[in-house]
PDB file of N, CA, C and O in Angstrom:
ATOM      1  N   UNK A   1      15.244 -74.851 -27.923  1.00  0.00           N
ATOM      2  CA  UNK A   1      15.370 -73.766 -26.988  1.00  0.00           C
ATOM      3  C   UNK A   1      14.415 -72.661 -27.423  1.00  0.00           C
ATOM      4  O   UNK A   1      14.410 -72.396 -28.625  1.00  0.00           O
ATOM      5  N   UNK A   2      13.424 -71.827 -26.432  1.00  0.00           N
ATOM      6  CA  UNK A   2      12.874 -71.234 -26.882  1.00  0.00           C
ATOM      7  C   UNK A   2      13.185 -69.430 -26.972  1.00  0.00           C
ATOM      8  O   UNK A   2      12.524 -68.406 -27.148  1.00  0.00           O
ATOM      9  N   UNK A   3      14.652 -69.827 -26.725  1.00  0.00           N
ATOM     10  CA  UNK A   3      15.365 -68.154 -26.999  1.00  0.00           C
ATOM     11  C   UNK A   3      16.503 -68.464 -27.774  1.00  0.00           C
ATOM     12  O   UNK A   3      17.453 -69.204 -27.519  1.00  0.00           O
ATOM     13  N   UNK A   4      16.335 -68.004 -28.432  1.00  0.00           N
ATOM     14  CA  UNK A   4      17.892 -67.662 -29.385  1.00  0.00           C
ATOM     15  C   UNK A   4      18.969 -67.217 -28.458  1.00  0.00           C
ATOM     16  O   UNK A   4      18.798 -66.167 -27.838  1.00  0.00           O
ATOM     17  N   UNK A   5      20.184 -67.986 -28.281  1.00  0.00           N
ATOM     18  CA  UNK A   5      21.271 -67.994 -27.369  1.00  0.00           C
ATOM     19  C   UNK A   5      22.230 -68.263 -27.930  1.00  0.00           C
ATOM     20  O   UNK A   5      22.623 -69.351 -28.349  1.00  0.00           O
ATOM     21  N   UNK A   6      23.004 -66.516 -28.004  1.00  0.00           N
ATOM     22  CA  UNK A   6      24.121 -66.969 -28.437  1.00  0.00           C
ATOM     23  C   UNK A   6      25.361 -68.284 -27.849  1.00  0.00           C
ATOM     24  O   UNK A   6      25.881 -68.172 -26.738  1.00  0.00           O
ATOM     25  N   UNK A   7      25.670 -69.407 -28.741  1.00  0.00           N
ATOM     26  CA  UNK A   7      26.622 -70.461 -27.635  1.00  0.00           C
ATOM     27  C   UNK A   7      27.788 -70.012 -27.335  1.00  0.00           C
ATOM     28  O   UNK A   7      28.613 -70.297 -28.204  1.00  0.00           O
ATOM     29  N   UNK A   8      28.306 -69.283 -26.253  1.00  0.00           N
ATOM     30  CA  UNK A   8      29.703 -68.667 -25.678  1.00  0.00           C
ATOM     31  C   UNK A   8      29.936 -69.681 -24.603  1.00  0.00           C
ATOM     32  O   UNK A   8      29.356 -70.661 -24.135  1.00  0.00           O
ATOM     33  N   UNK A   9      31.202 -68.914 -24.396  1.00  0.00           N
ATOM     34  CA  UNK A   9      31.531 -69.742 -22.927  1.00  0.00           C
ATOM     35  C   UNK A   9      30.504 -69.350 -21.687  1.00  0.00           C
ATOM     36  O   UNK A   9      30.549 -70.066 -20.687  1.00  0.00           O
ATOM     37  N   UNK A  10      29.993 -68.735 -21.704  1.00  0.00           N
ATOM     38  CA  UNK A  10      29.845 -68.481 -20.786  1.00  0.00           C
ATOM     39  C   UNK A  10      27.644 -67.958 -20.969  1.00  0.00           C
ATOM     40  O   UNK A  10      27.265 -67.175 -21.840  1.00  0.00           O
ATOM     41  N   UNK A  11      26.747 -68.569 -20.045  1.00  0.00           N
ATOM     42  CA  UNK A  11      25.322 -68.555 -20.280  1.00  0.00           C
ATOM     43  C   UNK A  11      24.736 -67.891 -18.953  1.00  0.00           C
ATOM     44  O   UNK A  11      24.503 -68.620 -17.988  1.00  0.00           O
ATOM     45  N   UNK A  12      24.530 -66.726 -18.899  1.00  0.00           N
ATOM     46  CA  UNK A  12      23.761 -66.175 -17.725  1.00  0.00           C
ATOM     47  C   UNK A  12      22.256 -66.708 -17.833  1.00  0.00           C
ATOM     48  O   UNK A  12      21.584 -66.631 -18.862  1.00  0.00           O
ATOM     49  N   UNK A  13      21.826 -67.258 -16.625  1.00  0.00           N
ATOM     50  CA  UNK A  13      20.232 -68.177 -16.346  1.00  0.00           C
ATOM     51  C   UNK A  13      19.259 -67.290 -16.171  1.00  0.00           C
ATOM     52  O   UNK A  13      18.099 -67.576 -16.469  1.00  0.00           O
ATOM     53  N   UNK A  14      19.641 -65.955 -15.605  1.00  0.00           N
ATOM     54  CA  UNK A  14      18.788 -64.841 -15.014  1.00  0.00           C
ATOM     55  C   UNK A  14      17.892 -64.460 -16.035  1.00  0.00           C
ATOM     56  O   UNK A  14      16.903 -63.944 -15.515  1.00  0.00           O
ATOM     57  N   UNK A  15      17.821 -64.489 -17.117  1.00  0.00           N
ATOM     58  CA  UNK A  15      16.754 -64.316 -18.560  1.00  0.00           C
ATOM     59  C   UNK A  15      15.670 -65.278 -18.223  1.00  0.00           C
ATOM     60  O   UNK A  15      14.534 -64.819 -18.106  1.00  0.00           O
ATOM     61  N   UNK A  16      15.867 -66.524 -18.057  1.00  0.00           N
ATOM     62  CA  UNK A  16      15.359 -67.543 -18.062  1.00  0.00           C
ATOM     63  C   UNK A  16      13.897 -67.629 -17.051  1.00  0.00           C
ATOM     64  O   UNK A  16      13.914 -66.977 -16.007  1.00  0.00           O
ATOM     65  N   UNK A  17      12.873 -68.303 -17.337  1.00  0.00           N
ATOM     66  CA  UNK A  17      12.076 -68.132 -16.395  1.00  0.00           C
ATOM     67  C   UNK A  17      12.581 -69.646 -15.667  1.00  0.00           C
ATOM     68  O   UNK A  17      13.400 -70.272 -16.340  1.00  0.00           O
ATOM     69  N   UNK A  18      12.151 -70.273 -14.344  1.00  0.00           N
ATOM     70  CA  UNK A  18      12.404 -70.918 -13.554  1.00  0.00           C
ATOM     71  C   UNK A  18      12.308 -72.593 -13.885  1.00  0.00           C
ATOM     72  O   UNK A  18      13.106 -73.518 -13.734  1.00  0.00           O
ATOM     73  N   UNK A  19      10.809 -72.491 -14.454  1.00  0.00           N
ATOM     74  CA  UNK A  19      10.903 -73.761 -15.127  1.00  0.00           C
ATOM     75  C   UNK A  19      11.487 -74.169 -16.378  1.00  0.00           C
ATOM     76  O   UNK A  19      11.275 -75.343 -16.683  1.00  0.00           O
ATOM     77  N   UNK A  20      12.328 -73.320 -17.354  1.00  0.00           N
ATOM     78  CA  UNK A  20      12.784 -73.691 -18.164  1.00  0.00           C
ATOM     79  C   UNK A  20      14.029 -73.696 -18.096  1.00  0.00           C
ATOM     80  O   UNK A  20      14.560 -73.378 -19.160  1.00  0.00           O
ATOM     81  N   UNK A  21      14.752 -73.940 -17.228  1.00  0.00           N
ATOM     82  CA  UNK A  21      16.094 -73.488 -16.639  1.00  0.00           C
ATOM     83  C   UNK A  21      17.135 -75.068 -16.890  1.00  0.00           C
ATOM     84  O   UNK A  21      18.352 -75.042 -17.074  1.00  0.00           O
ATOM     85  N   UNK A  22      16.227 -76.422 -16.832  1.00  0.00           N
ATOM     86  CA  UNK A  22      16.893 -77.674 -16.707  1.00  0.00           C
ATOM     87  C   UNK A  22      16.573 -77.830 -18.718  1.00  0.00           C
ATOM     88  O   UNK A  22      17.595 -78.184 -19.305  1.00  0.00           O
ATOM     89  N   UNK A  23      15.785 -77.683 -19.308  1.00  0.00           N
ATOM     90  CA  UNK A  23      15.955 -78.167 -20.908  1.00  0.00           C
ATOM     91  C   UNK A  23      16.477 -76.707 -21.283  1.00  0.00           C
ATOM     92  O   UNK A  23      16.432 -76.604 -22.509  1.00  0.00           O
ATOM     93  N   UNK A  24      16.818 -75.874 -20.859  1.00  0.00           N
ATOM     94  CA  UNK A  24      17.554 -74.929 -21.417  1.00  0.00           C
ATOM     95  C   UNK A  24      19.309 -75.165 -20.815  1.00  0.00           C
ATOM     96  O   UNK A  24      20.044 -74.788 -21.728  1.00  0.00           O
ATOM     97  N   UNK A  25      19.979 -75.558 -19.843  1.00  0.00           N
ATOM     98  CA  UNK A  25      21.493 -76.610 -19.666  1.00  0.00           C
ATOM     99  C   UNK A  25      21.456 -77.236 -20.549  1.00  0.00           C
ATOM    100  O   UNK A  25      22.418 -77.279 -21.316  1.00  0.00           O
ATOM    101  N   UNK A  26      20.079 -78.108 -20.807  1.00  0.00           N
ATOM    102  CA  UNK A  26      20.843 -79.410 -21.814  1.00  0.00           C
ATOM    103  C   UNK A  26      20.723 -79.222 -22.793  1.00  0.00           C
ATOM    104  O   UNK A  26      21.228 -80.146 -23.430  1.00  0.00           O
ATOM    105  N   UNK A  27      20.163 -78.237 -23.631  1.00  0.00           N
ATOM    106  CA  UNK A  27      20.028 -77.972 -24.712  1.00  0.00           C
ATOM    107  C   UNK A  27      21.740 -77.169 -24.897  1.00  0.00           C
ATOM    108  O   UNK A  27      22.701 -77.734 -25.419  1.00  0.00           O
ATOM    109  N   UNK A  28      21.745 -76.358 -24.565  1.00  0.00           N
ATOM    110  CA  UNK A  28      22.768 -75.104 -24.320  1.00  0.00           C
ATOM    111  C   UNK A  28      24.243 -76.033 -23.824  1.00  0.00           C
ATOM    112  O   UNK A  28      25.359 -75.549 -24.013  1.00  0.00           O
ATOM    113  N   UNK A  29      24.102 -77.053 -23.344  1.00  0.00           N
ATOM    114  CA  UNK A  29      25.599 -77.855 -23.003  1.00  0.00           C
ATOM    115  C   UNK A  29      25.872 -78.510 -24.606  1.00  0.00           C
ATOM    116  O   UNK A  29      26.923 -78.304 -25.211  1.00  0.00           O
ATOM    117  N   UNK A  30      24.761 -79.309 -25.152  1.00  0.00           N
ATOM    118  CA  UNK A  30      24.478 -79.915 -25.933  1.00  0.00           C
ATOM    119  C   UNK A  30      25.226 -78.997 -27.687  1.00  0.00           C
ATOM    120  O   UNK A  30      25.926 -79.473 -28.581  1.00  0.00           O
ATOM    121  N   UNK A  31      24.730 -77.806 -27.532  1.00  0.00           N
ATOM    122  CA  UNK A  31      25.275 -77.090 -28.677  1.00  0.00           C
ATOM    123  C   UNK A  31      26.362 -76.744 -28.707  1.00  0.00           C
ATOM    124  O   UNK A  31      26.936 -76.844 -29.791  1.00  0.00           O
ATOM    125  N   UNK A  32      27.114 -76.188 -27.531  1.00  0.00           N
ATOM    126  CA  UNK A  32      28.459 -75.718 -26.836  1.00  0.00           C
ATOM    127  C   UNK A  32      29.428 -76.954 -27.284  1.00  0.00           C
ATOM    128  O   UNK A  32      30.619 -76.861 -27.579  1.00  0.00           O
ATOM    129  N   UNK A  33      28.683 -78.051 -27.264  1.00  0.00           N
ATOM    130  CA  UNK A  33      29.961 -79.244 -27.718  1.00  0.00           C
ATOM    131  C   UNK A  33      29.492 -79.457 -28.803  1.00  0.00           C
ATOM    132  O   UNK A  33      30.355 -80.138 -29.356  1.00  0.00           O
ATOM    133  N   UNK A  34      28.665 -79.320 -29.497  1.00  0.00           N
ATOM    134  CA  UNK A  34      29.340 -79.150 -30.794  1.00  0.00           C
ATOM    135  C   UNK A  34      29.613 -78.369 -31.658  1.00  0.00           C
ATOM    136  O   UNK A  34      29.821 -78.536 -32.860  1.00  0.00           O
ATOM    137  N   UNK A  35      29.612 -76.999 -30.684  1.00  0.00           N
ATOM    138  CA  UNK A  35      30.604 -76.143 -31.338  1.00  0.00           C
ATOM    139  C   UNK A  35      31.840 -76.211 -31.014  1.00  0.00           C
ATOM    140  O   UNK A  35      32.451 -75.198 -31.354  1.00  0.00           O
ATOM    141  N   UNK A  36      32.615 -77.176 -30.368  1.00  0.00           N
ATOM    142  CA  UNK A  36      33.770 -76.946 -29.363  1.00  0.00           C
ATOM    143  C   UNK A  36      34.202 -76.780 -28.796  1.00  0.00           C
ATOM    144  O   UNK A  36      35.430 -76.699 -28.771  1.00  0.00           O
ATOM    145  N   UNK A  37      32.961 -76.524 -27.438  1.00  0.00           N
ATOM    146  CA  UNK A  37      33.547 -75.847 -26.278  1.00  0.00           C
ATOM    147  C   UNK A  37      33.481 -77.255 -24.960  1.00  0.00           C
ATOM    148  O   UNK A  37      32.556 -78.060 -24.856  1.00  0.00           O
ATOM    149  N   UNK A  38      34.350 -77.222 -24.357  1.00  0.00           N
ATOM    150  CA  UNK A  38      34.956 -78.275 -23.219  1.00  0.00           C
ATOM    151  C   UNK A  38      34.469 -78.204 -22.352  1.00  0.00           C
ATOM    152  O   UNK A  38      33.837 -79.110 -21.808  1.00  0.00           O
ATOM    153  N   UNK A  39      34.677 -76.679 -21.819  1.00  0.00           N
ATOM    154  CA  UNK A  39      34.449 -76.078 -20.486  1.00  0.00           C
ATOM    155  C   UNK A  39      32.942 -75.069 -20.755  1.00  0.00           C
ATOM    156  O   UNK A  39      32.944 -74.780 -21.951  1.00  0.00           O
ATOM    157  N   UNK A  40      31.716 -74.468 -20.069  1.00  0.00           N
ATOM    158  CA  UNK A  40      31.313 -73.689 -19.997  1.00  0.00           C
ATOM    159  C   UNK A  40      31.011 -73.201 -19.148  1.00  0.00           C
ATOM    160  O   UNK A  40      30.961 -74.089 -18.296  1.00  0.00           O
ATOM    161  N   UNK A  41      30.613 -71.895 -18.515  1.00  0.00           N
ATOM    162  CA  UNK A  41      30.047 -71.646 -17.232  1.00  0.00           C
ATOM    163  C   UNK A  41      28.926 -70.840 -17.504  1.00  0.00           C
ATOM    164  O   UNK A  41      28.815 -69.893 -18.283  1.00  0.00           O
ATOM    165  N   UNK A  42      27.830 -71.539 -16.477  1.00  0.00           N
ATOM    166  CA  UNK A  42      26.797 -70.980 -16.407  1.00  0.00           C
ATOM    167  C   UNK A  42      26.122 -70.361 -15.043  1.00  0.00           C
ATOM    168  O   UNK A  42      26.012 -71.002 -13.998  1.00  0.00           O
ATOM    169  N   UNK A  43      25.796 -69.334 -15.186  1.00  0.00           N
ATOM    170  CA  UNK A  43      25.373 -68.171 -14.319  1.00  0.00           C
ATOM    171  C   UNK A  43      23.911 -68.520 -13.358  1.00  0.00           C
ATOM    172  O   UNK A  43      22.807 -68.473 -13.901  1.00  0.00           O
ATOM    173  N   UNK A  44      24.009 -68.738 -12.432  1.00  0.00           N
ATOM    174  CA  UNK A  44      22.590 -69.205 -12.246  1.00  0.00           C
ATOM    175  C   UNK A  44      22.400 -68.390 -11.204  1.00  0.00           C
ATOM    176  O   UNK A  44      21.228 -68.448 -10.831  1.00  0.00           O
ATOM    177  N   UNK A  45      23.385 -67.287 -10.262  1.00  0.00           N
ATOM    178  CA  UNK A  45      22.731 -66.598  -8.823  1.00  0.00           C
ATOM    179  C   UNK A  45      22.856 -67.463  -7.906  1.00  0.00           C
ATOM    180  O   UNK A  45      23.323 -68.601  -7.957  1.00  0.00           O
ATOM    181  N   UNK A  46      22.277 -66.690  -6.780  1.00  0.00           N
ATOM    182  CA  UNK A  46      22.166 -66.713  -4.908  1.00  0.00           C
ATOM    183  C   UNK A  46      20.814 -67.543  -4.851  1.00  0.00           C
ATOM    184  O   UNK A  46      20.438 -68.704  -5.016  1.00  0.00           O
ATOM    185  N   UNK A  47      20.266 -66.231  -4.508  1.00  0.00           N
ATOM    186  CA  UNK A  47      18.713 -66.492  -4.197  1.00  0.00           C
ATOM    187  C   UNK A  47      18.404 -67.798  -3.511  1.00  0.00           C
ATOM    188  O   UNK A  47      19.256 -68.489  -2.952  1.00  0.00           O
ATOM    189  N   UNK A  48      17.172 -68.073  -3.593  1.00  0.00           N
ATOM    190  CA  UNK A  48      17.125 -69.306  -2.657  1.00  0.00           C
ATOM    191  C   UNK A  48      17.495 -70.907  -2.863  1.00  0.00           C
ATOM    192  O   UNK A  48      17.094 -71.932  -2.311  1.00  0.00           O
ATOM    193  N   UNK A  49      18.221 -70.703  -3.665  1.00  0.00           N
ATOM    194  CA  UNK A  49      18.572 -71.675  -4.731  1.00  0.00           C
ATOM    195  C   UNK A  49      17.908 -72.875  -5.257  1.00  0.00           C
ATOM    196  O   UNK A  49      18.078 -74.082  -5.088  1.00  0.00           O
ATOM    197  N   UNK A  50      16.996 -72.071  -6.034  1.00  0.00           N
ATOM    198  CA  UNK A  50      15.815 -73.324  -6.743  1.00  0.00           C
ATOM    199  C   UNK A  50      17.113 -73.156  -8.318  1.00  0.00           C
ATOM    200  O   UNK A  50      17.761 -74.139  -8.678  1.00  0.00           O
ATOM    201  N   UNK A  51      17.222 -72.042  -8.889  1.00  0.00           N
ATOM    202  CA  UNK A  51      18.190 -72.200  -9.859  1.00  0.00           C
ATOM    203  C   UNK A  51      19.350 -73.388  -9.682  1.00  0.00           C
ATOM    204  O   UNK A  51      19.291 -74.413 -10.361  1.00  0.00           O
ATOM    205  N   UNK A  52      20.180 -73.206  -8.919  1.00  0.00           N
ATOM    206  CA  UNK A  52      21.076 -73.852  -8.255  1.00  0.00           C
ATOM    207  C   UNK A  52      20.994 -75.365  -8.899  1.00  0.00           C
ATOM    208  O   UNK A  52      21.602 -76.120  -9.658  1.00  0.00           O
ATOM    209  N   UNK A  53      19.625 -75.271  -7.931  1.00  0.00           N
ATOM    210  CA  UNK A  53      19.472 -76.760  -7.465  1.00  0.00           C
ATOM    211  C   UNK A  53      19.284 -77.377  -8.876  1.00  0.00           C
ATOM    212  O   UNK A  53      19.881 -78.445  -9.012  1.00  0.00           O
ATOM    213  N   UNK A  54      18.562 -76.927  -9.995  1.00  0.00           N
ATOM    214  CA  UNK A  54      17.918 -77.027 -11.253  1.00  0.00           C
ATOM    215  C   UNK A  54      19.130 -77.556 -12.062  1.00  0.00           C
ATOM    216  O   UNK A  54      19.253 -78.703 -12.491  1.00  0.00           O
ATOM    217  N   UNK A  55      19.870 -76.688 -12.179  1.00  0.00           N
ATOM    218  CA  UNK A  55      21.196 -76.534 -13.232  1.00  0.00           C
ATOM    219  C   UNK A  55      21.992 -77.766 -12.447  1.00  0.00           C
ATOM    220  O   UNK A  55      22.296 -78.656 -13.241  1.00  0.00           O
ATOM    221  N   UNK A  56      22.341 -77.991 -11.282  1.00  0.00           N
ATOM    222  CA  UNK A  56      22.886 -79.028 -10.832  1.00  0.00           C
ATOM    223  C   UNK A  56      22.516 -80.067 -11.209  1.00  0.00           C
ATOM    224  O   UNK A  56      23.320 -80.960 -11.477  1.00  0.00           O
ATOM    225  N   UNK A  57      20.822 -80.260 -11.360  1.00  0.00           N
ATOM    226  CA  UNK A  57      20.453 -81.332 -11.325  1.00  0.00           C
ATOM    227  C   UNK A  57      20.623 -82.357 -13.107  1.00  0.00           C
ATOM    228  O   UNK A  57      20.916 -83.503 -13.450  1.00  0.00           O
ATOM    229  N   UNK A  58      20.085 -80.602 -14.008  1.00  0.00           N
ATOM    230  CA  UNK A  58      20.666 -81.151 -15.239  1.00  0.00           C
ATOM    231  C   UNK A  58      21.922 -81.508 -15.736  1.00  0.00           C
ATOM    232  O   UNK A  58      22.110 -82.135 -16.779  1.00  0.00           O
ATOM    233  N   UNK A  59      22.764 -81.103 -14.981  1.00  0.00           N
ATOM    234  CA  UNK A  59      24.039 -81.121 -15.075  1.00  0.00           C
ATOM    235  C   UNK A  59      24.740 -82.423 -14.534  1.00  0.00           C
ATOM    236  O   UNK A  59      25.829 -82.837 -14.931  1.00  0.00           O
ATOM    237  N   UNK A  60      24.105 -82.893 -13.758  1.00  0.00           N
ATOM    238  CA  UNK A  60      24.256 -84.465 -13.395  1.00  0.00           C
ATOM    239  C   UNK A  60      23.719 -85.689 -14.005  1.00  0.00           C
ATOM    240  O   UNK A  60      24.198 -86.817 -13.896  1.00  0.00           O
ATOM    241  N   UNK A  61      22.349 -85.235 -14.861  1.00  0.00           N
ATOM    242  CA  UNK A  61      22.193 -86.087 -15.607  1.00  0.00           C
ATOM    243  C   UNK A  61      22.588 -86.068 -16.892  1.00  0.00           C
ATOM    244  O   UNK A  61      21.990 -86.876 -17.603  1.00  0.00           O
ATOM    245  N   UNK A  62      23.474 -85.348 -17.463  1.00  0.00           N
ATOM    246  CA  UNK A  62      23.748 -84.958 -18.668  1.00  0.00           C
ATOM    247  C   UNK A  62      24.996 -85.636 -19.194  1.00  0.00           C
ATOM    248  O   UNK A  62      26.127 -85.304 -18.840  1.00  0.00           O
ATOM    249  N   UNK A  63      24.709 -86.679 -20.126  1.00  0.00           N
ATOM    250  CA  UNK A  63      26.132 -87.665 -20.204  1.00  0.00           C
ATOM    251  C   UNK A  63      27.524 -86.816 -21.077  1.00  0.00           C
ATOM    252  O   UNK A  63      28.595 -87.406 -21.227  1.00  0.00           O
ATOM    253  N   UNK A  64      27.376 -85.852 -21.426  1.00  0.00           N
ATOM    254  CA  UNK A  64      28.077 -84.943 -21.935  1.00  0.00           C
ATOM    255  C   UNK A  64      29.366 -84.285 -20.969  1.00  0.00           C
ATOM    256  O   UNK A  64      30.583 -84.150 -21.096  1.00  0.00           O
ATOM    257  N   UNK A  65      28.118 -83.905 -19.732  1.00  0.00           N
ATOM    258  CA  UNK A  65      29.326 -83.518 -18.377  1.00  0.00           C
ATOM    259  C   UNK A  65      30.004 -84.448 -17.831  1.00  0.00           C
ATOM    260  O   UNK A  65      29.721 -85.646 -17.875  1.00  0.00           O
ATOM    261  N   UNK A  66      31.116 -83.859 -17.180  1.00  0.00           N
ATOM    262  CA  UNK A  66      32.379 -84.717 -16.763  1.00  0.00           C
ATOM    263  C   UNK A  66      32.258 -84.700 -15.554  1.00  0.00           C
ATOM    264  O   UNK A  66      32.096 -85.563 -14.692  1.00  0.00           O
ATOM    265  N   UNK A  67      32.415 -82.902 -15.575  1.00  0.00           N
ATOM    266  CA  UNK A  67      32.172 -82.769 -13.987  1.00  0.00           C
ATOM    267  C   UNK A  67      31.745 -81.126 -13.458  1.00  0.00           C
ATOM    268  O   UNK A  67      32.121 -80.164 -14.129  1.00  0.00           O
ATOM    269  N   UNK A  68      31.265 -81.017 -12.715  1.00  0.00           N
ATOM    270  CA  UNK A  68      30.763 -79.398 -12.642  1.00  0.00           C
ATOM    271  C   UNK A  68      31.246 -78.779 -10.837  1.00  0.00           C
ATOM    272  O   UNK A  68      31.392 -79.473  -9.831  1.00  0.00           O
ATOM    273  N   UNK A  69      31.344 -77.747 -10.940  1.00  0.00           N
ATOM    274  CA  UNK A  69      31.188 -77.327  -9.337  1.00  0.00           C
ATOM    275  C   UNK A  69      30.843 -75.614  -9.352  1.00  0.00           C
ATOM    276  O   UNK A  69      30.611 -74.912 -10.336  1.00  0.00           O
ATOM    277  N   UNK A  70      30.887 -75.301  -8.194  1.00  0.00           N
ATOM    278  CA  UNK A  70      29.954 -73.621  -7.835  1.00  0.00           C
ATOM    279  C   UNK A  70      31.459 -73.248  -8.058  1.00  0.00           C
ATOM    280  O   UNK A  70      32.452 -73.973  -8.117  1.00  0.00           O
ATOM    281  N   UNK A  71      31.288 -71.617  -8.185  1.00  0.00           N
ATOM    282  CA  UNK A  71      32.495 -70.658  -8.480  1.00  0.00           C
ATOM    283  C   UNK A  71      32.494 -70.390  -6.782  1.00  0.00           C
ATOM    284  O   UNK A  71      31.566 -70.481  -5.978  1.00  0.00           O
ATOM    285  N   UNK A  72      33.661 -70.089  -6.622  1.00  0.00           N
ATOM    286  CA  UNK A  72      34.200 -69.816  -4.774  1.00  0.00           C
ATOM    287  C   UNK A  72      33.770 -68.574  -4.719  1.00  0.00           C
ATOM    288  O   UNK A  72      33.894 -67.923  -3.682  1.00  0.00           O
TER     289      UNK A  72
END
């Protein structure tokens, strides 16, 4: 990862520039379990949803996840 991130529950994307948004999930899911965390949520915004789409996409290929969905 090329930012030092603290691993919480919780990862706001908005720091992030656009293309580094899918090896920064899997990196960042990747550490979160093995620090112990089950659940995380990550922040990705509205906008036109290229984020969205990004984080979804790593998030589906990531054999770690179970299962993911958008906040209501």
């Amino acid at each position: 990862m090329t930012h030092l991130v603290p691993i919480e529950e919780t990862l706001d994307l908005h720091t992030f520039a656009p293309p580094d948004i899918p090896s920064v999930v899997r990196e960042y899911i990747c550490e979160a379990r093995k620090r112990g965390f089950l659940e995380v949520r990550l922040i990705h915004g509205r906008g036109i949803g290229f984020q969205r789409r990004a984080v979804h996409g790593a998030l589906r290929e990531d054999p770690l996840v179970e299962k993911f969905w958008d906040a209501p």
